[in-house]
N, C-alpha and C positions, 0 to 999 in steps of 0.2 A: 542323652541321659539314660534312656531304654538298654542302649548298647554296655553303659557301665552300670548300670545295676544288672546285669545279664552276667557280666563278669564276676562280678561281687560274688553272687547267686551261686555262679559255677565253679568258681575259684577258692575266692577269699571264706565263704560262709562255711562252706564244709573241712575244709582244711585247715584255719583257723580258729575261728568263731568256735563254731559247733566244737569242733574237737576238742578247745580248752574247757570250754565247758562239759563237755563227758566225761572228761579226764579230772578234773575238779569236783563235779558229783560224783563220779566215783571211788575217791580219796575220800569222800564222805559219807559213803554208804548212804548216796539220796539219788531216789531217781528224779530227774529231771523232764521236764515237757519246754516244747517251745511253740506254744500255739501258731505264733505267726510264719512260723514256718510250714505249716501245713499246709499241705497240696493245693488245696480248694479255696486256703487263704490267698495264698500266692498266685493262683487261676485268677483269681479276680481282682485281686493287688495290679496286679499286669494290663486288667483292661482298661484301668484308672488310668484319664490324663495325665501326664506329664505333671502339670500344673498343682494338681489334688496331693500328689505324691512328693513333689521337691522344691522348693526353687532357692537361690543365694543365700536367703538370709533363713531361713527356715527347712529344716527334715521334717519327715512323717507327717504330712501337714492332716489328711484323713487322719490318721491315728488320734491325732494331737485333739483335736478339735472333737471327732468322741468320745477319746478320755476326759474330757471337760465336763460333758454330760453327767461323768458318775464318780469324778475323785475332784480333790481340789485342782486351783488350776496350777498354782506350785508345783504339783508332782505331772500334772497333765504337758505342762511346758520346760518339765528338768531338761537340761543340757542330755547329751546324748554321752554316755559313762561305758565305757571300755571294761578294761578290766585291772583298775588301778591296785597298784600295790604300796601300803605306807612305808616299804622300804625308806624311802627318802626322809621322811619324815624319822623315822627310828635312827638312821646315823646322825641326826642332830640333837635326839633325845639324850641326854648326858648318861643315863642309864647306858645305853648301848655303845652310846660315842665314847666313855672310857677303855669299854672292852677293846672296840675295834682300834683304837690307838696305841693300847696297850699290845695288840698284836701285829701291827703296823710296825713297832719297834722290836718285835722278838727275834731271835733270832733267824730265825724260821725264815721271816719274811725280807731282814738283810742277806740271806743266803740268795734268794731269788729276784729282789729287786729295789728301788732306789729307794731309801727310806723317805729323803729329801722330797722325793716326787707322790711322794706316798700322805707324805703331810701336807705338800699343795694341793691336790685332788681333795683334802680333808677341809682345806680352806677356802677353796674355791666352792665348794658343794656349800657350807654355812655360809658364802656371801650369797647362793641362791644360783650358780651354777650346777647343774645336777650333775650329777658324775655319779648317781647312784649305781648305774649298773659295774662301771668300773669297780668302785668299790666297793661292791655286795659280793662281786666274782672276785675281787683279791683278796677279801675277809675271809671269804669260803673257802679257797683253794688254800689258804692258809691253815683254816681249821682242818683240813681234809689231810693236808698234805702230816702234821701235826697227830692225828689221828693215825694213819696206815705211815707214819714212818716213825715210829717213836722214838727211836733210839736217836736219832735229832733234834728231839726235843727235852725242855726239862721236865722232871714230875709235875712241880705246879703248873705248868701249862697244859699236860695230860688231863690233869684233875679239872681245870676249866674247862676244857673244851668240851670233857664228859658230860659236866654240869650244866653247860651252855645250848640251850634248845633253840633248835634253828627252823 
């Protein structure tokens, strides 16, 4: 368990982690802290048993169990949250799921690929299949493509996509 949180630590934290998040607060003019990443945290996070620090059915067992001390225990014992995006959720929102079907059928998008497969991905996703990133990247490449090649596309589709904040 030492050996893969060693990796996490050396790998995944500052190349991932950390970096979405500097790149995040910085897109929003906020400086960021991440206390438990400090040196002296981590110094001694390391000298904690195995036990204190991990096991099957439970992360951050230290953390969890001081955070109990001084917040409720709801927020003390949240699941462990990444860095979710309600993309998923927005292509099933009718607001947005018109748009993107609407451009699913434009031309644009029969120029480049199967309409057909374009509306199962659309079907699949509302039966609870996520396919969001497919089609976040084929809505996008659409608008983009739409954007920097106009002359491909019609007026009203220009005037939407302008309108359309992404």
């Amino acid at each position: 368990m030492t050996q893969m949180q060693y990796f996490d630590i050396n790998t995944w934290l500052p190349y991932d982690i950390l970096h979405k998040a500097d790149r995040m607060s910085m897109c929003n003019s906020l400086e960021v802290r991440v206390p438990l990443v400090d040196k002296k945290v981590a110094e001694f996070a390391s000298t904690m048993p195995v036990k204190t620090r991990i096991t099957p059915e439970e992360t951050k067992i230290a953390l969890r169990t001081a955070a109990e001390r001084e917040m409720p225990k709801k927020t003390a014992l949240k699941e462990k949250l990444g860095f979710p995006s309600p993309i998923a959720s927005w292509i099933n929102d009718p607001k947005y799921h018109e748009r993107i079907v609407h451009e699913f059928h434009s031309d644009t998008a029969k120029k480049f690929f199967n309409v057909d497969q374009l509306d199962f991905l659309l079907k699949q996703h509302a039966e609870g299949k996520s396919n969001m990133q497919k089609i976040f990247t084929i809505y996008t490449f659409i608008l983009w493509y739409q954007v920097y090649f106009p002359e491909d596309t019609t007026e009203e589709t220009v005037k939407l996509v302008h309108r359309t904040k992404i």
